[in-house]
Residue, then its C-alpha position, 0 to 999 in steps of 0.5 A: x786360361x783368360x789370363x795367359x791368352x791376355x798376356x800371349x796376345x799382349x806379347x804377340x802383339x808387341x812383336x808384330x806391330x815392333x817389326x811393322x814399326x821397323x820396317x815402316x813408320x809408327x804412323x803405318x804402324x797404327x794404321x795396321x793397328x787400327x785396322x785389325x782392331x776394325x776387322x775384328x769389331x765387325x767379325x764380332x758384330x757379325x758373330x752376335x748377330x747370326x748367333x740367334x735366329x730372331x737378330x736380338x742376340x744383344x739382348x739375349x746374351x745379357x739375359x743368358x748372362x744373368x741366368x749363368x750368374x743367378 
């Protein structure tokens, strides 16, 4: 499922930011780009951070990591 979400949002992508490309610049066209890219950085920021009571939800989703590997 990781695999075709990948590929959908490669996809999805092309053909969003080709039409903001046709109907502008290239250079708008990285501006929205990047834009999206910053909103989502701090969407997930925020996710990580309210995700544990204590605020140290970096270090807690390692461990959890760990644990799910061992």
């Amino acid at each position: 499922m990781y695999f075709n979400s990948l590929d959908l949002g490669i996809a999805v992508g092309a053909l969003v930011l080709g039409q903001i490309a046709s109907f502008s610049s290239y250079g708008s066209m990285y501006r929205y780009s990047s834009l999206f890219l910053g909103i989502f950085i701090v969407l997930y920021a925020l996710y990580l951070l309210t995700r544990s009571k204590d605020g140290n939800s970096l270090q807690k989703a390692s461990a959890d990591n760990r644990t799910m590997e061992s």
